[in-house]
C-alpha positions as CSV (number, residue, x, y, z in Angstrom):
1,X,-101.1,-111.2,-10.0
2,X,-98.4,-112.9,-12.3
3,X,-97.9,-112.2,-16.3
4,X,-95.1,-114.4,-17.6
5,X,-93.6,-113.6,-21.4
6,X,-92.3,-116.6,-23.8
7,X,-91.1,-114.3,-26.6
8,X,-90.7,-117.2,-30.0
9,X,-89.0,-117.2,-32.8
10,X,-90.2,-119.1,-36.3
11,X,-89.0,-119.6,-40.0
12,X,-92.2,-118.4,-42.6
13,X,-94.2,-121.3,-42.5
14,X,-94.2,-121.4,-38.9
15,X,-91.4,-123.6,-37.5
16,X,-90.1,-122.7,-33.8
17,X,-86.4,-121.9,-33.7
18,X,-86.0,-120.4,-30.2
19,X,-87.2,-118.4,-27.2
20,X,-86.0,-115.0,-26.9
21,X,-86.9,-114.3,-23.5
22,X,-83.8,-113.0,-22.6
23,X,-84.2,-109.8,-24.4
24,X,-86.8,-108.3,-22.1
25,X,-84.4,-109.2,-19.0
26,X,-80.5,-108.2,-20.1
27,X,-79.4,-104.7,-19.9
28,X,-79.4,-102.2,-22.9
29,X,-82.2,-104.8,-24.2
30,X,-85.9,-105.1,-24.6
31,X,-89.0,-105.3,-26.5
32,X,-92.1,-103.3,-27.7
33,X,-95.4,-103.9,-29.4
34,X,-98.0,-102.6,-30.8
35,X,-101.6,-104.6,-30.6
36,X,-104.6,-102.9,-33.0
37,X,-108.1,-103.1,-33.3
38,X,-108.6,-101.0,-36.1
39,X,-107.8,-102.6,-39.1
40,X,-104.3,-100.8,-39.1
41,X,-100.9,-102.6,-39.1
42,X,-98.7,-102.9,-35.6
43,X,-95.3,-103.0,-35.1
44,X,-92.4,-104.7,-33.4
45,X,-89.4,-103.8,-32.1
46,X,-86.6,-105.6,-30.3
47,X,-83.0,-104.7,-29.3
48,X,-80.8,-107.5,-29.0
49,X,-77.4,-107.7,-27.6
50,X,-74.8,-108.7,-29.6
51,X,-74.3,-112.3,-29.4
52,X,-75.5,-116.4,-29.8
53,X,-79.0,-114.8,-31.4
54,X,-76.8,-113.2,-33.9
55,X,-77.3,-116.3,-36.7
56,X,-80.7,-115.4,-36.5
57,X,-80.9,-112.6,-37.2
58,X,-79.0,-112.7,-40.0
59,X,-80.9,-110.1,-42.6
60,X,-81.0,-113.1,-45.3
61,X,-83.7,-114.5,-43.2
62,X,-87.1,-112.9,-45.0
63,X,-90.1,-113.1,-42.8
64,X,-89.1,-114.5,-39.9
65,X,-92.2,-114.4,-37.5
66,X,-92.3,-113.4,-34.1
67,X,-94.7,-114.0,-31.5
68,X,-95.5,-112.6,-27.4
69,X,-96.9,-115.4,-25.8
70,X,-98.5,-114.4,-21.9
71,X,-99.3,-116.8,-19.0
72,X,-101.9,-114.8,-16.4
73,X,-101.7,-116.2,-13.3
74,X,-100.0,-119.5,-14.0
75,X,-102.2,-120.7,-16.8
76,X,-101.0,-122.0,-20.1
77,X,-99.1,-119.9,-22.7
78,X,-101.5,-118.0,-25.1
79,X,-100.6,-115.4,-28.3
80,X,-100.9,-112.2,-27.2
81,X,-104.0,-111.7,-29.2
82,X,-103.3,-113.8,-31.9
83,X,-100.6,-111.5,-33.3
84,X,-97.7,-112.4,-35.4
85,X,-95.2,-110.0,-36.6
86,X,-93.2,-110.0,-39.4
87,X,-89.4,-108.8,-39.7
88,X,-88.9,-106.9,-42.6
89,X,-86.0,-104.3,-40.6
90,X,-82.3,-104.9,-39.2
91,X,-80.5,-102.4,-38.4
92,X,-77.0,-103.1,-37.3
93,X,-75.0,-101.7,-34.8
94,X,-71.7,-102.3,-32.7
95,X,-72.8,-104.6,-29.8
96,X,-76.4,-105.4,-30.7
97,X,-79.2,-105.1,-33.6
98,X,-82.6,-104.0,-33.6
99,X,-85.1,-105.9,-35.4
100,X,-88.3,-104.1,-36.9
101,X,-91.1,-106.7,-37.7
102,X,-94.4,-106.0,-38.4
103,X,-98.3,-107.4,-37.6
104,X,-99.4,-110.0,-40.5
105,X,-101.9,-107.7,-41.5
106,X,-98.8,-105.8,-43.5
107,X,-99.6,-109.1,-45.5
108,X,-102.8,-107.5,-47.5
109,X,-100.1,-104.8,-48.1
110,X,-98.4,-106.7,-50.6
111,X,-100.5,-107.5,-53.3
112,X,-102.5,-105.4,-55.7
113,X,-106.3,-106.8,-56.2
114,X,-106.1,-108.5,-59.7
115,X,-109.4,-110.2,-60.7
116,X,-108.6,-114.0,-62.2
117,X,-110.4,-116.9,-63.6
118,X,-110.0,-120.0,-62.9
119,X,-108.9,-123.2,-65.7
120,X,-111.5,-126.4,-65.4
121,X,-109.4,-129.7,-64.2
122,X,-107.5,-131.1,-67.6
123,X,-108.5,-128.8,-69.5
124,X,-106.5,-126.0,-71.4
125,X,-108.1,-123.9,-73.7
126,X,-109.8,-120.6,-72.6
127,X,-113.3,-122.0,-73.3
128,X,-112.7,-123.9,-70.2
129,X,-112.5,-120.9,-68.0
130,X,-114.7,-120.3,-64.9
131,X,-115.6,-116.4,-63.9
132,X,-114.5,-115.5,-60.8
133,X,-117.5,-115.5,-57.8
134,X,-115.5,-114.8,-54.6
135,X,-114.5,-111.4,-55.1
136,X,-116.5,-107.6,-56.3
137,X,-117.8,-108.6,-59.4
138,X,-119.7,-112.0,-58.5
139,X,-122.2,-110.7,-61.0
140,X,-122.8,-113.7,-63.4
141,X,-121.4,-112.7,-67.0
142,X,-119.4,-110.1,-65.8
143,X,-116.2,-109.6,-67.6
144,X,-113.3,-110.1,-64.6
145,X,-111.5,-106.8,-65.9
146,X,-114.9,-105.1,-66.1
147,X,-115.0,-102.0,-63.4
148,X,-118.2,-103.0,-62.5
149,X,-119.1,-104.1,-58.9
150,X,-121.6,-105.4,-57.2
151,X,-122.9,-103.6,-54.0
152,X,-122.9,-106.0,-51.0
153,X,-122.6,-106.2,-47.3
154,X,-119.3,-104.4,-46.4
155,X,-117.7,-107.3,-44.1
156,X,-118.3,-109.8,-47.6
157,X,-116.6,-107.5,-49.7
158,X,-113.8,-107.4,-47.8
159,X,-113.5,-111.1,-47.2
160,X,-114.3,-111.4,-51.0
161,X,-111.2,-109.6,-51.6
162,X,-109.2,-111.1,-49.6
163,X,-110.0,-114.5,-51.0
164,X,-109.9,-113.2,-54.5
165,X,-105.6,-112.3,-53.8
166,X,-104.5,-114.9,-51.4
167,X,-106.8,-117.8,-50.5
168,X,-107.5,-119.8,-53.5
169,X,-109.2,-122.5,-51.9
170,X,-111.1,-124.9,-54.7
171,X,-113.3,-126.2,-52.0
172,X,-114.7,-122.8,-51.1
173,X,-118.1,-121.8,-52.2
174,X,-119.1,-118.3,-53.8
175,X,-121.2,-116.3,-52.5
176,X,-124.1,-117.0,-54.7
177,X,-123.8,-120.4,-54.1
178,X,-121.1,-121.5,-57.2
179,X,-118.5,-124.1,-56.5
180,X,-114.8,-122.8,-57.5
181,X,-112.8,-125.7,-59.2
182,X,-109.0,-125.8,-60.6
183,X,-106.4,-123.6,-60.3
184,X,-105.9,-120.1,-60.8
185,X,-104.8,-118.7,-63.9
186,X,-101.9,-116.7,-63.7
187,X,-102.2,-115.2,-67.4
188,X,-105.0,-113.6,-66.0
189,X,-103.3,-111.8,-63.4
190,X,-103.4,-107.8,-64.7
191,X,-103.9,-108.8,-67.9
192,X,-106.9,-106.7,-69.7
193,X,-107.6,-108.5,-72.6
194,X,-108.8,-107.0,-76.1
195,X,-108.2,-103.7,-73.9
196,X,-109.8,-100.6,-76.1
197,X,-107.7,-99.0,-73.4
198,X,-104.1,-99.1,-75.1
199,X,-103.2,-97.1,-77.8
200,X,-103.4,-98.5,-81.5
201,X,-106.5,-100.8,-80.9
202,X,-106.6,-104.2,-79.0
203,X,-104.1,-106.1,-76.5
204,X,-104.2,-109.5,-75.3
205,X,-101.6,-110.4,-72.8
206,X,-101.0,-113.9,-72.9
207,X,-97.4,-114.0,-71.1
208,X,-97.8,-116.8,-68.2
209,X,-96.0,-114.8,-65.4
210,X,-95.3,-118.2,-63.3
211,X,-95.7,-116.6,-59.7
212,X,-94.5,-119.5,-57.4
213,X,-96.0,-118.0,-54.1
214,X,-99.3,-116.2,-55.4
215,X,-101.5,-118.6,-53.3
216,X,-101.2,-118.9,-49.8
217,X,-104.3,-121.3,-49.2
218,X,-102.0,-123.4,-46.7
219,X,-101.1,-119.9,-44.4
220,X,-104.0,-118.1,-45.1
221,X,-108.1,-119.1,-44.6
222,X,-111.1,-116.4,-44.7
223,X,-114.0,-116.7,-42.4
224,X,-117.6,-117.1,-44.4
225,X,-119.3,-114.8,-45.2
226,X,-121.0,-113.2,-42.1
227,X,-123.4,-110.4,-43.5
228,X,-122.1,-108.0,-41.8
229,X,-121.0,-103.7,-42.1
230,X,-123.4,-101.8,-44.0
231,X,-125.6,-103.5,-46.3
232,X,-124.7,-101.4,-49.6
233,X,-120.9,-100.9,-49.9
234,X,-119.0,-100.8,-53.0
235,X,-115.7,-99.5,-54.5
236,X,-113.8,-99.4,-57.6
237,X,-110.8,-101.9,-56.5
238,X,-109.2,-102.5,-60.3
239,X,-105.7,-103.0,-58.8
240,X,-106.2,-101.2,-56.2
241,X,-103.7,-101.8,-52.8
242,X,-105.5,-105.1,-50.6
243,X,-104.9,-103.3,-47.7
244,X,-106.2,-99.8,-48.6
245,X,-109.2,-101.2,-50.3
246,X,-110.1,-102.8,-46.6
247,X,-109.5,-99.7,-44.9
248,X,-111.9,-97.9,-47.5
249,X,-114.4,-100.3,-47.0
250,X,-114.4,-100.0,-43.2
251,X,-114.9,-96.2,-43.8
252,X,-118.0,-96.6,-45.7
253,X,-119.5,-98.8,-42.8
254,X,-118.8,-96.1,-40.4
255,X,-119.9,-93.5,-42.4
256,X,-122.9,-94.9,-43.7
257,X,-124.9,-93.7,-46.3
258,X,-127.4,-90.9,-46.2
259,X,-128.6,-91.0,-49.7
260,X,-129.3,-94.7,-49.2
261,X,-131.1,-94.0,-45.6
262,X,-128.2,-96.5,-43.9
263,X,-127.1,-96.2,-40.8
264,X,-123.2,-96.5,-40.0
265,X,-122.3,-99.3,-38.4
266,X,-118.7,-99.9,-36.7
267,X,-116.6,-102.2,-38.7
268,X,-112.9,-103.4,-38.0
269,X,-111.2,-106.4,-39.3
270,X,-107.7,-108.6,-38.6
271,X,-105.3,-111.1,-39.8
272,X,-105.1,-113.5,-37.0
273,X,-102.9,-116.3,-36.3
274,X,-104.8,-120.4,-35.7
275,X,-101.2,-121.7,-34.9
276,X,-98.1,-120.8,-35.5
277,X,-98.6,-121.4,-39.2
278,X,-102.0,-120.5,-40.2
279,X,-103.7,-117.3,-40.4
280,X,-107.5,-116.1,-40.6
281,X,-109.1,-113.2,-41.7
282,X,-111.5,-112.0,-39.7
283,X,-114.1,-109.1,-39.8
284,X,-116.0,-107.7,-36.8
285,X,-119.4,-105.5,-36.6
286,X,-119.9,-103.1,-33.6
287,X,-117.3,-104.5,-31.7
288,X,-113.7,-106.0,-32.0
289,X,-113.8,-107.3,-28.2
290,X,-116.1,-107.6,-25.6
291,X,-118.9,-104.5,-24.5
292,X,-117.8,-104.0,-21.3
293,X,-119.3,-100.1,-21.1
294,X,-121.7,-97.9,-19.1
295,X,-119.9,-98.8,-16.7
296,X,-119.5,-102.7,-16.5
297,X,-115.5,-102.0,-16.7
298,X,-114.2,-98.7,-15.5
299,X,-110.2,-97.0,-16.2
300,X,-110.0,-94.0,-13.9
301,X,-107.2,-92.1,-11.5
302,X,-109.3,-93.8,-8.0
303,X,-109.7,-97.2,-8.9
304,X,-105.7,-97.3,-9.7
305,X,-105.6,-99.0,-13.1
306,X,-105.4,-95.3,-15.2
307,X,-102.2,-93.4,-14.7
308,X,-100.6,-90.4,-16.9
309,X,-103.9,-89.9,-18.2
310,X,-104.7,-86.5,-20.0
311,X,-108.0,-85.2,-21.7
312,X,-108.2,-83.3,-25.1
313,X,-111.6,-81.3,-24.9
314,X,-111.4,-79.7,-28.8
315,X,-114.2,-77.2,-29.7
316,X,-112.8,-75.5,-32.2
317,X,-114.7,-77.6,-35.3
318,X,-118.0,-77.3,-33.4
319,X,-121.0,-76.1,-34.8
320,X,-124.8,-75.3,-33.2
321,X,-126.5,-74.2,-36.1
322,X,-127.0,-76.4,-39.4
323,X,-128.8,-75.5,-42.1
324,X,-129.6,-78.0,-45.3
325,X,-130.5,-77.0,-48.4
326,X,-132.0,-79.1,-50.9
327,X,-131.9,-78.7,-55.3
328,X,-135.5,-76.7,-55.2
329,X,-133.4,-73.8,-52.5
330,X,-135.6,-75.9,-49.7
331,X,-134.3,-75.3,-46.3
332,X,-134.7,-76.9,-42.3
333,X,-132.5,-76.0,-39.3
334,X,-130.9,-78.5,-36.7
335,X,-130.0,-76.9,-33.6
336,X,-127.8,-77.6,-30.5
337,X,-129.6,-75.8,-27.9
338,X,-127.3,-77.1,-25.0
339,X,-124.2,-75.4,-26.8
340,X,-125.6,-72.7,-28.3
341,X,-126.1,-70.6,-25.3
342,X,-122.8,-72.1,-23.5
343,X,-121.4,-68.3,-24.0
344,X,-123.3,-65.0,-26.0
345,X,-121.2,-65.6,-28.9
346,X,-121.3,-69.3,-29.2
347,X,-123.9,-69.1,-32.2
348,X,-121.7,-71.1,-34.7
349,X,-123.5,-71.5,-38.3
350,X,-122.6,-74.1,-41.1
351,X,-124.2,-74.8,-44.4
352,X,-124.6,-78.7,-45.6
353,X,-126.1,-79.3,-48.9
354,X,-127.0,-82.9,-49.5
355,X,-127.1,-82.6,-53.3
356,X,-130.5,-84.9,-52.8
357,X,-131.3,-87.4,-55.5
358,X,-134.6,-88.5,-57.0
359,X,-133.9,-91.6,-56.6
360,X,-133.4,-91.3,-52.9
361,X,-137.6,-90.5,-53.0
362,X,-138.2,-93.5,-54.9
363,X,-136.1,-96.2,-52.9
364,X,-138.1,-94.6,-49.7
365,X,-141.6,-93.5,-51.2
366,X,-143.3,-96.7,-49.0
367,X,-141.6,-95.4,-46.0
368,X,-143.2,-91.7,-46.5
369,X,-139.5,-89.7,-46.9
370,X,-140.3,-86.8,-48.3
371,X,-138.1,-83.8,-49.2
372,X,-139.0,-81.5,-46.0
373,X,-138.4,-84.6,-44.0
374,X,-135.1,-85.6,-45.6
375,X,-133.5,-81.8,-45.5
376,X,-134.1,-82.3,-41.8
377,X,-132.8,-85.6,-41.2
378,X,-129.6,-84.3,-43.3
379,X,-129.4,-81.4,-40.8
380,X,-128.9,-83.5,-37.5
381,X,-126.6,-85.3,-39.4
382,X,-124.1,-82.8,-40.3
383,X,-124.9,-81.2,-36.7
384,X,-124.1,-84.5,-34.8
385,X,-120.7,-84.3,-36.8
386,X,-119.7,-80.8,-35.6
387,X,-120.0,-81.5,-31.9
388,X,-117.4,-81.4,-29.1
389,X,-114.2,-83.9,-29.4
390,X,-112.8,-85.5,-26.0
391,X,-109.9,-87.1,-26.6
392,X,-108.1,-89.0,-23.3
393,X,-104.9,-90.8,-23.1
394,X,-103.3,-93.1,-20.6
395,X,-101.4,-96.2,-19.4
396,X,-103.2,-98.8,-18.2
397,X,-101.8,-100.0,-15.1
398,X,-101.6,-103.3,-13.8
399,X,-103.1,-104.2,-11.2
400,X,-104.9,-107.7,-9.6
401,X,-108.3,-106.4,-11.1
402,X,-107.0,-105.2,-14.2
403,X,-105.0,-107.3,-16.3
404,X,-105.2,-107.3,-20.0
405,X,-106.9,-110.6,-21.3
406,X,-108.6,-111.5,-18.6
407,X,-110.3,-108.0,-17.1
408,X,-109.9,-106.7,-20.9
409,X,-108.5,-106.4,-23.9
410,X,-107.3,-104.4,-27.2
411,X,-110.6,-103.6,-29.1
412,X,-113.0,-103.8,-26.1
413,X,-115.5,-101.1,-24.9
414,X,-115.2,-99.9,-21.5
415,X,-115.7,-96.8,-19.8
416,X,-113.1,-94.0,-19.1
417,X,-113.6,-92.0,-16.3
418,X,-111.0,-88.6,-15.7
419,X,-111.5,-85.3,-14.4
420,X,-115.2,-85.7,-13.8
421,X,-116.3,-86.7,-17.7
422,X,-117.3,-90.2,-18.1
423,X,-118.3,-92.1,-20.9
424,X,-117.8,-95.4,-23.4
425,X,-114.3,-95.3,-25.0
426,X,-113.5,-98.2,-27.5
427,X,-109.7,-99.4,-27.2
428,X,-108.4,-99.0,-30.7
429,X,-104.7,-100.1,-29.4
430,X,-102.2,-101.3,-26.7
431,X,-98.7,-100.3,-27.0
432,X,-97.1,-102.8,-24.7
433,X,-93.1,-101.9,-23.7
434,X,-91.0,-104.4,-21.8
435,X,-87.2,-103.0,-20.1
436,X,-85.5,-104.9,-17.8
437,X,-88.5,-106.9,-16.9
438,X,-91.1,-104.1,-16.3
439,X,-94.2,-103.9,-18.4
440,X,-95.6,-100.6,-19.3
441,X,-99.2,-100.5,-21.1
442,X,-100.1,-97.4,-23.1
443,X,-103.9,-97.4,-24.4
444,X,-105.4,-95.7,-27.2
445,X,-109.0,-95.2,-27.2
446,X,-111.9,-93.7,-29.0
447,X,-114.9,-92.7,-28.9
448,X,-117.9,-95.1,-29.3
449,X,-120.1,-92.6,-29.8
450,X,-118.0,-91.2,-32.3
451,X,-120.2,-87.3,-33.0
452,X,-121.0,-85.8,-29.8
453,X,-120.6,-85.4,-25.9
454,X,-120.3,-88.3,-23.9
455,X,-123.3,-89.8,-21.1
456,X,-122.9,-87.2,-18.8
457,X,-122.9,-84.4,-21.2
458,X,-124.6,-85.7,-23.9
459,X,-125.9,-83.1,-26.6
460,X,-129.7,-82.4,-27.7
461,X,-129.6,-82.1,-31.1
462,X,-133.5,-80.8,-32.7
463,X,-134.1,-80.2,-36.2
């Protein structure tokens, strides 16, 4: 078993400048990384002796990327998963500097979503302006500044968005089919025209701000649409934070929706790099990686690839007893039986009220959901969310039938197995430390099943 590290330097737009492998080998050196799966932002680290590096990294050079590239076993260089980090951090200190940089997806941090319409090829006047159909509002004859939405599949919304702020390809078709011609407008950018919003009547902003750098079409490319989260998601984004408005997004797919009668589906997203230049966003349903659970792939103490591992078993949220009540004071019971009599006073009551809507009745009336049916479906709900949490940590150890990318990798599902409790853990993230030339691995992993016990100890839940 051999991993090999080419640790590369680049300007912004990609050009390589130099290898800095001799960071992870001097003394008083090395590097650390953080890989993620979750939609959240990773980190770099690197301390570099004092030195012939020092001209770059010279804090006058903005967003210099930096990329971990692995061999496995002699075969050709690859990105550790696709990641590219950022430096936004020097620190400076007498006989070396430490460089902070962080994963492209701190990208979607810097930009607020601003709706914008688009000018028609030679022409000028506002008459000539096309409505925007690649972000929220891809309503026909919706006003851009409107705080309307429309409610689509979670994964489009978020690649709408993204688009919308960063991507302003003119070859790119809506999602409703409409071609997207010239360029953007940058009057439009935050400007709420005829607002009845500011005080003394009307205001039309027609200041041309002139942002050089506001489309990134040549670094940055979104994935079509792939249908994909829950069916009905929808926020109010006015200016909201690109980044933040992903994340809420994503927690809507997990979630779900009860009133709606949708189930939650697992949805994650990235910023990855093509080559060294380009980037892609990506979303991903269910799973970031590969399924390799129940039992296909296994970490635990015995097979040698788990070590320093502890287990969090948290019962101090749990419930067995939950009660829903509807408007008319209407009233079912969900019960965990296997819990419930775990010790005499493990009776443990809680209280949901679903606030139900008519409208809930009518969307389901041809599937037969009644009120009396829908208290009870609310009740297992709230009762799967009260459950047990078993929380395990550990470092992955290397070994010639575990090595990350080829026997897994960050965002796959495997199975944990420690102390006698086994089940399907998703890895959310790999924090990857190099000193001297040895490689430490320290996983973060969640649950898959994200309310409730795991397969050997799995909960029955009645209403």
């Amino acid at each position: 078993m051999s991993v090999q590290y080419d640790i590369r330097l680049y300007t912004p737009d990609g050009t390589f400048l130099t290898s800095l492998n001799s960071i992870i080998d001097a003394d008083g050196a090395g590097l650390d990384y953080v890989l993620r799966s979750d939609g959240d932002i990773g980190a770099l680290t690197m301390i570099v002796p004092q030195g012939e590096l020092d001209s770059y990294f010279n804090w006058q050079n903005v967003d210099y990327k930096i990329g971990v590239w692995r061999s496995i076993n002699g075969a050709p260089y690859a990105l550790d998963n696709d990641a590219m980090f950022f430096i936004r951090k020097f620190e400076y200190f007498r006989g070396y500097t430490r460089v902070t940089a962080f994963h492209a997806l701190e990208l979607l941090t810097r930009r607020l979503n601003a709706y914008r319409q688009m000018i028609r090829p030679g022409t000028l006047d506002a008459s000539s302006m096309l409505r925007n159909n690649w972000g929220p509002n891809q309503t026909n004859a919706t006003d851009l500044e409107n705080s309307n939405f429309k409610m689509t599949y979670a994964g489009n919304l978020m690649k709408g968005i993204v688009r919308q702020n960063y991507s302003f390809d003119q070859s790119t078709t809506g999602e409703n089919g409409q071609g997207v011609f010239g360029q953007f407008n940058t009057q439009q950018r935050l400007n709420f025209v005829n607002s009845t919003k500011v005080t003394g009547g009307s205001a039309s902003w027609s200041v041309n701000l002139n942002l050089p750098n506001l489309d990134l079409q040549q670094f940055v490319v979104v994935e079509p649409n792939t249908n994909d989260g829950i069916s009905k998601a929808g926020i109010q984004c006015d200016m909201g934070v690109v980044h933040e408005l992903l994340k809420q997004l994503q927690d809507l797919s997990i979630a779900g929706s009860e009133e709606d009668n949708i189930k939650p589906i697992y949805l994650t997203f990235d910023l990855k790099a093509i080559n060294e230049r380009q980037f892609i966003f990506r979303t991903f349903a269910n799973a970031y990686g590969k399924n390799r659970g129940r039992g296909e792939y296994v970490f635990s103490m015995a097979r040698g690839n788990l070590a320093n591992a502890s287990m969090t078993v948290d019962r101090s949220e749990e419930s067995t007893v939950m009660y829903s009540i509807d408007k008319n004071q209407n009233v079912k019971a969900a019960i965990n039986r296997r819990r419930l009599t775990d010790s005499p006073f493990n009776l443990r009551e809680a209280l949901s009220n679903p606030e139900i809507k008519e409208k809930y009745y009518k969307n389901n009336a041809t599937n037969k959901v009644n009120a009396w049916v829908m208290i009870a479906m609310d009740a297992v709900e709230e009762l799967t969310k009260k459950t047990t949490r078993i929380k395990i940590e550990g470092n992955a150890v290397p070994t010639p039938n575990s090595i990350r990318g080829l026997h897994w990798d960050v965002g796959d599902i495997v199975t944990v197995d420690f102390r006698g409790y086994r089940d399907d853990y998703r890895i959310t993230a790999v924090n990857v430390t190099i000193n001297n030339g040895n490689v430490d691995e320290q996983v973060q992993w969640e649950q898959v099943n994200l309310y409730g016990l795991g397969q050997d100890a799995s909960d029955e839940i009645s209403p």
